[in-house]
C-alpha positions in Angstrom: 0.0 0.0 0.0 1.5 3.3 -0.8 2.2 5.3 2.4 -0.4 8.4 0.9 -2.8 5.9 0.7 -2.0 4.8 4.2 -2.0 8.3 5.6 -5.5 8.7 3.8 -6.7 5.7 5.8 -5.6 7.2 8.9 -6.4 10.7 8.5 -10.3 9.3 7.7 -10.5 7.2 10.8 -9.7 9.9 13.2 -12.2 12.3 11.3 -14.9 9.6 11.4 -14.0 9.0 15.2 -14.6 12.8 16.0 -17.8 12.7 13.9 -18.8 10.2 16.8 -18.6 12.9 19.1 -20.0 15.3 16.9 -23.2 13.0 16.0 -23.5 11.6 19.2 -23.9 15.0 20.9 -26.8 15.6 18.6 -29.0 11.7 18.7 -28.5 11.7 22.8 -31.3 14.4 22.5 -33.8 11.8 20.9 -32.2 8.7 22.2 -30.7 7.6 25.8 -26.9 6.0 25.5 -28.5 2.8 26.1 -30.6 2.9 22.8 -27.7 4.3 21.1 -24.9 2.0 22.1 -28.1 -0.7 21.4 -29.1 0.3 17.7 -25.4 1.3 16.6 -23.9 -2.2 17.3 -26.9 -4.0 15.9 -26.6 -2.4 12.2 -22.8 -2.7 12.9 -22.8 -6.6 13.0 -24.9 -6.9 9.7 -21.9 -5.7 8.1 -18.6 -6.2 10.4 -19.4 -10.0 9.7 -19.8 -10.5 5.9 -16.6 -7.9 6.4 -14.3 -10.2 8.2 -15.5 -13.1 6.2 -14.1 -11.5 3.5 -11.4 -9.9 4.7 -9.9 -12.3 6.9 -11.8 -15.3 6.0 -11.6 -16.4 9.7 -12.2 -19.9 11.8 -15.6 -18.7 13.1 -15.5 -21.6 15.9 -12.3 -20.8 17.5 -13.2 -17.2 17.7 -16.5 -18.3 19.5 -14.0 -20.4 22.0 -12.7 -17.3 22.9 -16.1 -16.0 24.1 -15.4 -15.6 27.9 -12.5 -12.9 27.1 -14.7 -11.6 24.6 -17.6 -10.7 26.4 -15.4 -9.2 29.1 -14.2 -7.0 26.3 -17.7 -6.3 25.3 -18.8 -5.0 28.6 -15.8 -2.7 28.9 -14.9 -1.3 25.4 -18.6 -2.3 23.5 -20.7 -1.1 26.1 -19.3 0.3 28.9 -16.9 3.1 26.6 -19.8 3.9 24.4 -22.6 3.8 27.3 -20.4 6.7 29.5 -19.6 8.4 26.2 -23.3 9.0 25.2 -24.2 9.7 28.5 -21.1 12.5 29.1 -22.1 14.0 25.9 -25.5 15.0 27.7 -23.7 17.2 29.8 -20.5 18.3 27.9 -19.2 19.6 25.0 -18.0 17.4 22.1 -15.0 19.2 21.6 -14.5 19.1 25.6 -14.9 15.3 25.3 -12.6 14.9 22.9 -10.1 16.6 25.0 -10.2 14.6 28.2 -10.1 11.4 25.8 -7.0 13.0 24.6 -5.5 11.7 27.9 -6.2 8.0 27.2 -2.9 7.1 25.8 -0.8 8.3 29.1 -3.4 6.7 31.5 -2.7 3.3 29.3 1.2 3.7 30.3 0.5 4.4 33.7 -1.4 1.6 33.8 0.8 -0.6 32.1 3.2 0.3 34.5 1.4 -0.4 37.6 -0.2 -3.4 36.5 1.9 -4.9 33.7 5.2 -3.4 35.4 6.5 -1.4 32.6 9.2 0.3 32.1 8.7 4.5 32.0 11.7 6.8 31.4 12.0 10.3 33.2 10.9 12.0 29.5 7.7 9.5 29.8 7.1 10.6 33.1 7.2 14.3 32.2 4.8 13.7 29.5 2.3 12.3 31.8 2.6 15.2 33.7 2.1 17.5 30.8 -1.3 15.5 29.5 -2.5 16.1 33.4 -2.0 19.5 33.6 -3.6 20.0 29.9 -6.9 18.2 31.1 -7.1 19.9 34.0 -6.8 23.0 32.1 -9.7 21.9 30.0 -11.7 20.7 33.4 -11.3 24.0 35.4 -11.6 26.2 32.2 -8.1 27.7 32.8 -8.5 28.3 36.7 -6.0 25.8 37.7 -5.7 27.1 41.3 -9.9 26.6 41.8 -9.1 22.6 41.2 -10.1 21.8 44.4 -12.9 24.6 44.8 -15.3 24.2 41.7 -18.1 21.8 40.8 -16.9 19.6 37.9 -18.7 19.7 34.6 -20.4 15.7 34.9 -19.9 15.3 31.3 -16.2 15.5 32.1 -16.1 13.6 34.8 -18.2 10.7 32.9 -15.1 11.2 30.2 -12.8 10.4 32.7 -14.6 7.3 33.9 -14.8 6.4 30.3 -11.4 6.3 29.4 -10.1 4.7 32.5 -12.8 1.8 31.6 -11.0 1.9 27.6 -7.6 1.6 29.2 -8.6 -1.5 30.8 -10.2 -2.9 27.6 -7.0 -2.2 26.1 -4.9 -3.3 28.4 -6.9 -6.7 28.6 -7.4 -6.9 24.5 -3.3 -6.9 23.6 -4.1 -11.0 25.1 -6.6 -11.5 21.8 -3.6 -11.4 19.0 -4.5 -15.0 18.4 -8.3 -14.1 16.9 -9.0 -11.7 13.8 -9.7 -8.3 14.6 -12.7 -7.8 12.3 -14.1 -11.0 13.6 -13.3 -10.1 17.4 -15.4 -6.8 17.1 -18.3 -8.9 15.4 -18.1 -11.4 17.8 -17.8 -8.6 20.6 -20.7 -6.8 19.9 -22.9 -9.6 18.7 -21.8 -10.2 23.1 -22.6 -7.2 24.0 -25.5 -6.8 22.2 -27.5 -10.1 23.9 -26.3 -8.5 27.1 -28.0 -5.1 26.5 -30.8 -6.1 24.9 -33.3 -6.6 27.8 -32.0 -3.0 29.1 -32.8 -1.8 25.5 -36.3 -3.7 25.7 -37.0 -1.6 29.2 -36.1 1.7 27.3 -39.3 3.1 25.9 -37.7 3.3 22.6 -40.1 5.1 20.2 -39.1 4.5 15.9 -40.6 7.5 15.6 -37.1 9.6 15.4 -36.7 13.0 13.6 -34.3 12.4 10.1 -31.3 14.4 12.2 -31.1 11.1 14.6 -31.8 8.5 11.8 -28.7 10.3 10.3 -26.7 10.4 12.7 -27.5 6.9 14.3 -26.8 5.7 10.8 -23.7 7.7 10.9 -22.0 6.3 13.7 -23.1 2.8 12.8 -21.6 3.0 9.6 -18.6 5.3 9.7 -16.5 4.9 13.3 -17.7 1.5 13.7 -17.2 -0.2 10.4 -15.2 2.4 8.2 -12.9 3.3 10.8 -12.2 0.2 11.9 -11.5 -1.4 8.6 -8.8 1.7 7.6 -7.4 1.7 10.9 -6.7 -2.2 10.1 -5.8 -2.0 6.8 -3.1 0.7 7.7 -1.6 -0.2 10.4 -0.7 -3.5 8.6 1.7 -1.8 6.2 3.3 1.1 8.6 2.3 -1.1 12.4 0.8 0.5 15.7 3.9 2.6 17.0 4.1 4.6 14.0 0.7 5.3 13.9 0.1 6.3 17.4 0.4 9.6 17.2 -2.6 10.1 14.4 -4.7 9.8 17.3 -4.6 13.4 18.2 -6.1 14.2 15.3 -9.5 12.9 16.8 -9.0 16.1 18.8 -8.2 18.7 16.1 -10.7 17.6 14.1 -13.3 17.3 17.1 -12.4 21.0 17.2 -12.7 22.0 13.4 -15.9 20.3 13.5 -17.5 22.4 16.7 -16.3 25.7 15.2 -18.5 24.9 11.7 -21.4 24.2 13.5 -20.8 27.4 15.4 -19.9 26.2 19.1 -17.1 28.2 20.9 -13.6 27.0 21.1 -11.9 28.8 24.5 -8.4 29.8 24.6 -8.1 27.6 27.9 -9.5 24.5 25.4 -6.8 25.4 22.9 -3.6 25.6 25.3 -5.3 22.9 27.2 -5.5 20.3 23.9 -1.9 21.3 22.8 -0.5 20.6 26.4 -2.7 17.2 26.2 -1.0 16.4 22.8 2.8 17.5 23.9 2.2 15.0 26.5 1.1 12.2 24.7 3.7 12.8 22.8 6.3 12.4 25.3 4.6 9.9 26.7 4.8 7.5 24.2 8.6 8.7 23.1 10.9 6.0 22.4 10.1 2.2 21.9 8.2 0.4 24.9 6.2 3.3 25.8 5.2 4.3 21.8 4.3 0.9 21.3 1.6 0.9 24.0 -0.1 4.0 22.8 -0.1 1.8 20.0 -2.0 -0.9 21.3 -4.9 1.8 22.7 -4.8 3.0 19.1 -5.2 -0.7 17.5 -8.0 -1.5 20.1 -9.9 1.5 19.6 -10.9 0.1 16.5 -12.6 -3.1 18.0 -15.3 -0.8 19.7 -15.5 2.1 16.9 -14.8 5.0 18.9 
């Protein structure tokens, strides 16, 4: 694959990712996270499974051995990301969620670190500590010395609860390198999907939607579930997960070029806050070991279409 094409493959997944946020903000008005996280992973099967069949013409009954782990990831990354997602996007901005996502990469070293017992150099360290002070930025709108005298923005909050439940999914997924990672989404959400299904039934959901959340429902089934996914794949083949690690910031820039079309406000605190948040990612993840895991956070976010 030429590396243009590969950049174009990138590039598209990130700006499908941010329309997640973008969307989502939007069909939470006519739909709870429950319904959403429900309807998107139910038109996403009908096609992530003739997908990997094609794709990666897989042994469909030793991925369903695997279906303990599986389900496990489901709860975390399939429904318990996309769940706390929805639900922060009730209460916060989509460029503001974008941001504190921004953080996941360093919180997946740290926890590597604690749990898996990386390594983490003094330049890692620092970049950790960079990313922190960027969110913070973001969470007390520039008023750093309020942190401990303000009520928190819940949407934020839920952000953080989210990404510290997708560091775990990651953390847990780098064991699945034996099963396909089309077929490990399908299988994933076909999981997670039975499992939500009686909470979906005790909804209330009405079909009579307006066209915006038909849209955008069909949006984020389609695009950051399946297209994304499949790019990201596809890519990451030909250039592997280190060097494409640091694409994922672009979730946040274009999170932010997104929110200024539709006419929301981007704050000056937001903008030093994101830059900080990607300085520190960057440093994060400088240098073998610690670039490869913000790898792995990148290669799993595929498996639950963020």
């Amino acid at each position: 694959m030429k590396n243009y094409k590969v950049m174009s493959f990138l590039t598209l997944a990130n700006l499908f990712w941010a329309g997640n946020y973008i969307f989502g903000k939007y069909v939470v008005a006519e739909m709870t996270p429950v319904q959403m996280t429900f309807i998107r992973w139910l038109i996403a099967v009908l096609l992530l499974f003739p997908l990997s069949g094609y794709l990666e013409k897989p042994n469909w009954k030793n991925v369903w051995k695997e279906w303990k782990i599986l389900l496990t990831l489901s709860v975390l990354g399939i429904l318990g990301y996309n769940i706390l997602l929805y639900e922060a996007l009730r209460f916060t901005t989509p460029l503001n969620a974008a941001l504190v996502n921004s953080i996941n990469p360093a919180l997946i070293a740290l926890l590597a670190i604690w749990l898996l017992k990386e390594k983490l150099s003094p330049l890692n360290g620092f970049g950790m500590f960079v990313s922190l002070i960027g969110v913070l930025l973001v969470l007390t709108r520039g008023h750093l010395l309020h942190i401990f005298q303000i009520h928190y923005n819940t949407g934020d909050l839920l952000m953080l609860a989210a990404i510290t439940v997708w560091s775990f999914y990651t953390l847990i997924g780098r064991k699945m390198k034996r099963v396909p990672p089309i077929a490990a989404t399908a299988v994933s959400a076909t999981l997670g999907l039975i499992v939500l299904f009686p909470f979906f039934l005790l909804s209330g959901f009405s079909f009579q939607l307006n066209p915006s959340a038909v849209i955008g429902i069909f949006y984020i089934a389609l695009f950051p579930s399946v297209c994304s996914f499949v790019f990201w794949n596809s890519a990451i083949r030909e250039i592997g997960a280190s060097r494409a690690g640091i694409f994922l910031n672009l979730l946040t820039v274009f999170t932010a070029l997104l929110s200024l079309l539709l006419g929301e406000a981007v704050t000056t605190p937001q903008i030093i806050g994101g830059l900080l948040v990607i300085a520190g990612v960057y440093l994060t993840n400088w240098k073998g070991g610690r670039r490869s895991i913000a790898g792995e956070s990148l290669r799993s976010k595929n498996a639950s279409g963020k």
